[in-house]
C-alpha positions as CSV (number, residue, x, y, z in Angstrom):
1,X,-76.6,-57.1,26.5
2,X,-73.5,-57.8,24.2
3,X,-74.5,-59.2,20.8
4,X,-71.1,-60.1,19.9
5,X,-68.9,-63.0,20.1
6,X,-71.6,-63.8,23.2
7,X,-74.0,-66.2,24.5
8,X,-76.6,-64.3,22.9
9,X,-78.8,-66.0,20.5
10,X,-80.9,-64.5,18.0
11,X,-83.3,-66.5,16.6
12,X,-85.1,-66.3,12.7
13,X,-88.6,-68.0,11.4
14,X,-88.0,-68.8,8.4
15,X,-84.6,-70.1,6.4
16,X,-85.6,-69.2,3.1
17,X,-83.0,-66.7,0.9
18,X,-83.8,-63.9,3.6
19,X,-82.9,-65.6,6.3
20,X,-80.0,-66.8,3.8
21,X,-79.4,-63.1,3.0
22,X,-79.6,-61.6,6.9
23,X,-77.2,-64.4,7.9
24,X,-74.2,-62.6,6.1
25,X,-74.7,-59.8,8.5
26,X,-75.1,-62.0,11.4
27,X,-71.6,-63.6,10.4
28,X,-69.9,-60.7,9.7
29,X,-71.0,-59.7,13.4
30,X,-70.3,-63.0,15.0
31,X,-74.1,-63.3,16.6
32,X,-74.8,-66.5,17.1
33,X,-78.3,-67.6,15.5
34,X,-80.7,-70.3,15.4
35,X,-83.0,-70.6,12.3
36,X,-86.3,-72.8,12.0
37,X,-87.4,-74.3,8.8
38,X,-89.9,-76.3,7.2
39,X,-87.4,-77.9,4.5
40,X,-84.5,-79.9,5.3
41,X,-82.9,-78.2,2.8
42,X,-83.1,-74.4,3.5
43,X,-81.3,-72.2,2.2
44,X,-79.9,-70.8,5.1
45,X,-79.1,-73.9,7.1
46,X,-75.2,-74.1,6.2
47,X,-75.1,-70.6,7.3
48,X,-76.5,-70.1,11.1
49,X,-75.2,-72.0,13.9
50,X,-78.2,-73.8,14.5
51,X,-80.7,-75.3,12.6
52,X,-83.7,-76.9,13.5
53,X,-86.6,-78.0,11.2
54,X,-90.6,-77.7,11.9
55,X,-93.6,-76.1,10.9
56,X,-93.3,-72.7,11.2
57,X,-97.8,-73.0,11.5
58,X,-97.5,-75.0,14.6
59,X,-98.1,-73.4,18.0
60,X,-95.4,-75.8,20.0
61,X,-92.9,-75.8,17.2
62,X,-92.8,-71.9,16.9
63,X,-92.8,-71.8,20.9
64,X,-90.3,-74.4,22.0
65,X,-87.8,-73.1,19.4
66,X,-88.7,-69.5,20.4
67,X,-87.6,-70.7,24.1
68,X,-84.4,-71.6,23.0
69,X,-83.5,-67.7,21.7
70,X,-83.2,-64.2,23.3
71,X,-84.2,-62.3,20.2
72,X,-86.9,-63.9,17.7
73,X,-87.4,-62.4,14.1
74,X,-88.7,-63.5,11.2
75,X,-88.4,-63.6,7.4
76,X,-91.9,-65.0,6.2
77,X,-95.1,-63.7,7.4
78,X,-97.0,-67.3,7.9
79,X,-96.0,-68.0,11.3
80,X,-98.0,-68.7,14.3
81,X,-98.9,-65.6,16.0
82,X,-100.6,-67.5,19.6
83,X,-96.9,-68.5,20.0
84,X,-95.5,-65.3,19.1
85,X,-98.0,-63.9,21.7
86,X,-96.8,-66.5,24.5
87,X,-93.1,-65.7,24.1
88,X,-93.7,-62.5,24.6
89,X,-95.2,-63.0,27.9
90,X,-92.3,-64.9,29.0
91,X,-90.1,-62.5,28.3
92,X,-88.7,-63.5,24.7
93,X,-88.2,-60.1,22.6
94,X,-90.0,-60.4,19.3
95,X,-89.4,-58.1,16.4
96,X,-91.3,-57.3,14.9
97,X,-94.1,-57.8,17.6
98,X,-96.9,-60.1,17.1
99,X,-99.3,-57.2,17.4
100,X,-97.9,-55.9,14.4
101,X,-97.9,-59.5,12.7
102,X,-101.2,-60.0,13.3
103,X,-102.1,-56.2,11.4
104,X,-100.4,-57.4,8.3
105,X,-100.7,-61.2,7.8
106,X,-104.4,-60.9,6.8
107,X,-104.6,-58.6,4.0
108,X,-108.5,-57.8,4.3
109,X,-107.3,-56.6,8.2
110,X,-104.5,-54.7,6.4
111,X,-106.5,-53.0,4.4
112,X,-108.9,-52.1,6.8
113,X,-106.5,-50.6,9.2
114,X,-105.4,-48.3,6.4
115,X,-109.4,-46.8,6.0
116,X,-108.7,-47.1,10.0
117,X,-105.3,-44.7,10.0
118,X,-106.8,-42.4,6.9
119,X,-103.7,-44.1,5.1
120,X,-104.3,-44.1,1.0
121,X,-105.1,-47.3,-0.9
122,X,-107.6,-48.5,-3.7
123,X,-111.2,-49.1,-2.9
124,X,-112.0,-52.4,-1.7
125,X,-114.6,-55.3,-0.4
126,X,-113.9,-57.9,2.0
127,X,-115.8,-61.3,1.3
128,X,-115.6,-64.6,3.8
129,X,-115.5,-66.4,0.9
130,X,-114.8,-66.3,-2.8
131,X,-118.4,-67.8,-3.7
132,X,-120.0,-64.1,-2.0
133,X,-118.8,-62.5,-4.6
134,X,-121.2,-63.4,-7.3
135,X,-123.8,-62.2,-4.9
136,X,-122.2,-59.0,-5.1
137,X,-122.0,-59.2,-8.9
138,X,-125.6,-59.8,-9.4
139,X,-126.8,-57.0,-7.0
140,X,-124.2,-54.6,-8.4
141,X,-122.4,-53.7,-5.2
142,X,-119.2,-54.8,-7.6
143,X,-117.8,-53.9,-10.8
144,X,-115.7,-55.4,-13.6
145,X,-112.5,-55.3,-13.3
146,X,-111.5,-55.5,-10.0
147,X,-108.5,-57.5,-8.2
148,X,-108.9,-61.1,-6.3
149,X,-106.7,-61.4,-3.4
150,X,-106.7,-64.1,-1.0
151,X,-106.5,-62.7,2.6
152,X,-104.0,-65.4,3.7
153,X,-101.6,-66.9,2.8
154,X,-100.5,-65.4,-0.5
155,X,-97.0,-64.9,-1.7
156,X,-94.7,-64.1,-5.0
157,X,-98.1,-63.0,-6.9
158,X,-99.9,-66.5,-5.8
159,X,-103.4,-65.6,-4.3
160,X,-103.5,-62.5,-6.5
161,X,-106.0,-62.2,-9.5
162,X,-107.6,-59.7,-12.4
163,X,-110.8,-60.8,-12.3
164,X,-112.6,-59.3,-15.8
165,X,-115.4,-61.2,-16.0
166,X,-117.6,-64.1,-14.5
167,X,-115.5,-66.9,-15.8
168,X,-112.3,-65.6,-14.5
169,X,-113.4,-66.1,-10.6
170,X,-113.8,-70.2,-11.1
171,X,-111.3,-71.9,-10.0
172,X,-110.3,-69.3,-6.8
173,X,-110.4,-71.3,-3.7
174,X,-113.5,-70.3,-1.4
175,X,-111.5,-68.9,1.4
176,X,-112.0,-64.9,2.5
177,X,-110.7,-62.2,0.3
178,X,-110.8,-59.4,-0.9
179,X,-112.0,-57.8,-4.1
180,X,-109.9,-54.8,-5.3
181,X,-111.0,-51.7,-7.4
182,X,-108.1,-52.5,-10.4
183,X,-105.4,-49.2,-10.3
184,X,-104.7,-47.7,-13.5
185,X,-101.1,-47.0,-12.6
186,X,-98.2,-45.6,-14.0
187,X,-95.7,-47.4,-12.0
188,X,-95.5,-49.7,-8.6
189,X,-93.3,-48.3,-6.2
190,X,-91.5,-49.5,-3.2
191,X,-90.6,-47.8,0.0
192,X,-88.5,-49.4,2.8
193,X,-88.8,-47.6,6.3
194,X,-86.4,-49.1,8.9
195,X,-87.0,-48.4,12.7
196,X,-85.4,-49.8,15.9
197,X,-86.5,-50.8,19.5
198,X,-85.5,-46.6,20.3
199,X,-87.7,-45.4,17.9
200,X,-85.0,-43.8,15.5
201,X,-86.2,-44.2,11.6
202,X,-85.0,-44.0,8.4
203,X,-86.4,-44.7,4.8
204,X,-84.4,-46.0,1.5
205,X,-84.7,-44.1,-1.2
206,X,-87.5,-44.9,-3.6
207,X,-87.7,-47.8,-6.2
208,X,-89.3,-48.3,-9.2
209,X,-90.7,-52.1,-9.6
210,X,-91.3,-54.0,-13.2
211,X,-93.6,-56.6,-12.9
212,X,-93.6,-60.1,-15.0
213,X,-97.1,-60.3,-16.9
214,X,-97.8,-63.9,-16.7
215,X,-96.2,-64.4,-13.4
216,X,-97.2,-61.5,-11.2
217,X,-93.8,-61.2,-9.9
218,X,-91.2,-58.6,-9.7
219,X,-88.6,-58.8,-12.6
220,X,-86.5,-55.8,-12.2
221,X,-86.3,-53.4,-9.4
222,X,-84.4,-49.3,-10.0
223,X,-83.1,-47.7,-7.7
224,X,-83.6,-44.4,-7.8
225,X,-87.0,-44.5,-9.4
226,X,-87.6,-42.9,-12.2
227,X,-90.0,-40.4,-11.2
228,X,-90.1,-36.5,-9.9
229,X,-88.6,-35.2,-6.9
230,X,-92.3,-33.8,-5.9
231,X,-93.1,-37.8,-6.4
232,X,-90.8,-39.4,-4.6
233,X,-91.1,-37.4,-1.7
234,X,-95.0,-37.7,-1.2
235,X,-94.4,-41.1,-1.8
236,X,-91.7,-41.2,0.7
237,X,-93.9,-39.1,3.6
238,X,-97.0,-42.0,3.0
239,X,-94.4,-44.8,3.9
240,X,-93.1,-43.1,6.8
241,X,-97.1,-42.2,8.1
242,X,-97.6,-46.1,7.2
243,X,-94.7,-47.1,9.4
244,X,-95.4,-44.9,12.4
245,X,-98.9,-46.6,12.6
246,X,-97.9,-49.9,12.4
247,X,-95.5,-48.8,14.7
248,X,-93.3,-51.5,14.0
249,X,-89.4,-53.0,15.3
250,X,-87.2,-53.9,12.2
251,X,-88.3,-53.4,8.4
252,X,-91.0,-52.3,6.3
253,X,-91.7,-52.5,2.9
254,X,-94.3,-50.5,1.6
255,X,-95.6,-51.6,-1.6
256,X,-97.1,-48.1,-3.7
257,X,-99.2,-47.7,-6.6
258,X,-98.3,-44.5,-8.7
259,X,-101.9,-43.4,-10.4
260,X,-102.6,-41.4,-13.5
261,X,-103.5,-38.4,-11.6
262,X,-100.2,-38.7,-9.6
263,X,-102.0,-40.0,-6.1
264,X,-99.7,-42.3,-3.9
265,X,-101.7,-45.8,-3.1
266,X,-100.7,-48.2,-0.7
267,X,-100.9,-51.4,-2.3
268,X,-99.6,-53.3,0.8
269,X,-96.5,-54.0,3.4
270,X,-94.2,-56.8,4.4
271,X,-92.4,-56.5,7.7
272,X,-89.4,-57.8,6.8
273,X,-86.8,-57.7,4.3
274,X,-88.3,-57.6,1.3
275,X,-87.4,-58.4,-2.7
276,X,-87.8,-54.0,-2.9
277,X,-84.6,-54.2,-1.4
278,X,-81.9,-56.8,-2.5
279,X,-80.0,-54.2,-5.0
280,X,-79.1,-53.0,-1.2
281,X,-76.9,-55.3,-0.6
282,X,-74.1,-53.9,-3.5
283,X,-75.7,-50.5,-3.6
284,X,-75.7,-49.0,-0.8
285,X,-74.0,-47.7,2.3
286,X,-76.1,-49.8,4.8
287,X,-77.8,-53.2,3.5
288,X,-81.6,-53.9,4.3
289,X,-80.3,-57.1,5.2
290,X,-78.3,-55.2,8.1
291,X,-80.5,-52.4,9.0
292,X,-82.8,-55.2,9.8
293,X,-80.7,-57.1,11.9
294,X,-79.7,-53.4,13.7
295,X,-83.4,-52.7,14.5
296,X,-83.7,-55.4,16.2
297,X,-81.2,-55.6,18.7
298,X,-81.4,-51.3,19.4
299,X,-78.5,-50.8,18.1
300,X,-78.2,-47.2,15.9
301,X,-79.2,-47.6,12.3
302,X,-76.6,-47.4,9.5
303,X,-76.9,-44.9,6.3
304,X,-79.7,-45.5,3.7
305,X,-78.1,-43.3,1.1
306,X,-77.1,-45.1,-2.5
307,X,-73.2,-45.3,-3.1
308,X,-74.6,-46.3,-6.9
309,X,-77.8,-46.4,-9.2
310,X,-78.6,-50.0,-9.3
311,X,-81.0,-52.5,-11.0
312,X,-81.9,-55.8,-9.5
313,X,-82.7,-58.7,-12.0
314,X,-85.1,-61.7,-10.2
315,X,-83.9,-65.4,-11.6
316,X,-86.2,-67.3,-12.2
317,X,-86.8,-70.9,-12.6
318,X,-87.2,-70.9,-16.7
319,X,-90.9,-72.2,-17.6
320,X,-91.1,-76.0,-19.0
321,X,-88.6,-76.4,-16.4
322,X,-88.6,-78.8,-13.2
323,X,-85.8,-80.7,-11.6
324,X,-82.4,-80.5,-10.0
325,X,-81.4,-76.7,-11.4
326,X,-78.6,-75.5,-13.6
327,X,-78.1,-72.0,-13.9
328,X,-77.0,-71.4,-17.3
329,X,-74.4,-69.2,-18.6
330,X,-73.6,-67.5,-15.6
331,X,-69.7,-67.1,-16.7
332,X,-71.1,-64.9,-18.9
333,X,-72.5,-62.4,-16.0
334,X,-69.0,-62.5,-14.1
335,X,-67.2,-60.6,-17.4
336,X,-69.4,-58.2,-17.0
337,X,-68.5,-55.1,-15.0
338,X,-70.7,-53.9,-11.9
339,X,-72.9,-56.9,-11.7
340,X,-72.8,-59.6,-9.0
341,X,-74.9,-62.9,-9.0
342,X,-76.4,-63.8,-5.7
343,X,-77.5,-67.7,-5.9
344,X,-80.1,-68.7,-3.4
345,X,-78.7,-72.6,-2.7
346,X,-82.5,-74.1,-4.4
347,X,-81.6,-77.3,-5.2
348,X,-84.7,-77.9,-7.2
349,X,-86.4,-75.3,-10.0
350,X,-89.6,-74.9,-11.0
351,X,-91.5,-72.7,-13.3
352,X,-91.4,-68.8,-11.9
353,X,-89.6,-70.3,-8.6
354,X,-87.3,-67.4,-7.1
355,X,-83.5,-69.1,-7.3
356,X,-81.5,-66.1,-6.8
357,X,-81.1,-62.5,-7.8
358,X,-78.9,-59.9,-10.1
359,X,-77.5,-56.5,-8.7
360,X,-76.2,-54.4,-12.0
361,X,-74.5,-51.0,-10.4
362,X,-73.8,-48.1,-12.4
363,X,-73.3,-44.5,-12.1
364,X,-76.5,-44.0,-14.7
365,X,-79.8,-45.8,-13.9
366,X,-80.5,-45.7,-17.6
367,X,-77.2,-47.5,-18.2
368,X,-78.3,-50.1,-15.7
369,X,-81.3,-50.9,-16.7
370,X,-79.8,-51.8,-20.1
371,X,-77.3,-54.0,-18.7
372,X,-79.9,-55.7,-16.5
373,X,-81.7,-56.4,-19.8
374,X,-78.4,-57.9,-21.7
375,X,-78.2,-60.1,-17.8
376,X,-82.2,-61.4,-18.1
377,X,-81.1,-62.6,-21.7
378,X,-78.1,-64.2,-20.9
379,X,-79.2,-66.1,-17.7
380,X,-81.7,-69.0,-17.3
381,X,-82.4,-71.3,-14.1
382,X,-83.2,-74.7,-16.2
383,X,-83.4,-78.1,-15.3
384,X,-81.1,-81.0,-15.9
């Protein structure tokens, strides 16, 4: 099948800044797309040809606008799977496939396919509900600290918890979760393994990841990673064994935990493009944006090498902050040399909301992480 400048029609769940983001290559490529959307705003509805907004939960939504495509994808994980199932009985290519969906979108399932695929991660217990784990507490079976983590439906460090004592667990919705031995790590690490309907594979170099305390959330991501040769490569060799058992079409980030002793954890995967990777975009040869989009329609898969060491800098909605958003002294980032601003098209901020993203590229990662540090000063996502 021809993909471009043709009646082909790829369709994306999701119209967030992913789908924003894997519309430029979708554009560039002239492949027409359809994109589905809870918010009448989405990001990426100026940007596909067709936009159609509905809940990306509900069975019929997902399946009728899946009817409409040749190719579905998706940038979020919280989509109906039944539908995805059904479309791929008629005939409707999905990437990646709902059998790999399903793996991932519960994280107590994730985790236990890892025990299942002798894959490393941290020690864990999987409760139906939150209120179990006092149970637990009182008999022993579970020690302080440990991590809370809902099963569904978490995202951006929501559904995530250090639980230390008692009084920490009220307030935690009584849904299933899981309760996490807490990693003494030196870093968090991200891996993102790209493989197409032919089975071909390649893996980005490895990055580094700096978390925000109070919000959970990525802050800055290096690329390279600081870290030993010997590291990188063993941490490398676990996303690629992670990736073949999934077995997955399309992206996937593995999320790693670098321990005291060296180890490589899995802390867990996305199958999709993934905030690991947006420092792609100006750094190197191929984009994950676009090696996503090539996975999914078969066709070969571009080069993963770096052109440049890079840093990307989250923004942030600014805390004490809600409202129409006003991103403030960004003329001061366009003076500077190497970086480029990437605005997501939120009209409205909120405390810790993602609006858009930083890329600082330099031939020294040490240089660009300074720079990235003089950019997180300078910038703030604030209300009017």
């Amino acid at each position: 099948m021809k993909y471009f400048s043709s009646n082909f029609k790829l369709g994306i769940l999701g119209g967030g800044q992913l789908g924003k983001m894997l519309l430029y290559t979708t554009r560039k490529f002239d492949i027409h797309t359809l994109v589905l959307d809870p918010s009448a705003e989405a990001p990426s509805k100026l940007a596909c040809n067709e936009f159609f907004q509905g809940d990306l939960m509900d069975y019929d939504t997902v399946y009728n606008f899946g009817k409409k495509v040749d190719t579905l994808t998706f940038e979020i994980e919280n989509v109906n799977i039944e539908a995805l199932k059904t479309l791929e009985k008629e005939g409707v290519k999905v990437y990646p496939s709902s059998k790999t969906l399903e793996k991932i979108q519960n994280k107590a399932t994730q985790k236990l396919f890892y025990i299942d695929h002798n894959l490393p991660t941290a020690p864990f217990q999987r409760f139906a509900y939150t209120e179990e784990i006092y149970s637990a507490i009182e008999h022993s079976s579970i020690a302080f600290p440990f991590v809370w983590k809902s099963a569904q439906f978490g995202y951006d460090g929501n559904g995530v918890k250090v639980v230390r004592s008692k009084e920490d667990l009220k307030g935690l919705p009584n849904v299933e979760c899981v309760a996490e031995e807490l990693v003494l790590f030196k870093n968090e690490l991200a891996v993102i393994v790209s493989r197409n309907i032919q089975g071909d594979v390649k893996a980005y170099p490895v990055v580094e990841m700096e978390f925000h305390p109070e919000a959970n959330q990525v802050e800055y991501v290096l690329c390279p990673a600081r870290i030993s040769d010997e590291i990188a490569n063993k941490a490398k060799q676990v996303a690629l064994k992670t990736s073949a058992a999934f077995d997955h079409v399309g992206l996937l980030a593995v999320e790693l935990f670098l321990t005291q002793t060296d180890e490589i954890l899995i802390n867990e995967v996305a199958p999709r493009p993934h905030n690991s990777g947006h420092q792609t975009i100006e750094a190197s040869y191929t984009s994950q944006f676009e090696q996503h989009i090539r996975a999914v329609l078969g066709l070969p898969l571009g080069s993963t090498e770096n052109k440049l060491s890079s840093v990307m800098v989250n923004l942030v909605g600014a805390e004490n902050h809600q409202g129409e958003a006003v991103y403030e002294n960004i003329e001061k980032l366009m003076e500077m040399d190497g970086v480029t601003p990437h605005i997501y098209g939120k009209k409205e901020t909120r405390p810790f909301r993602k609006m858009g993203h930083v890329t600082v590229v330099h031939s020294n990662i040490e240089n660009a992480r300074t720079i990235a540090e003089k950019v997180k000063k300078s910038i703030k996502v604030i209300s009017k």
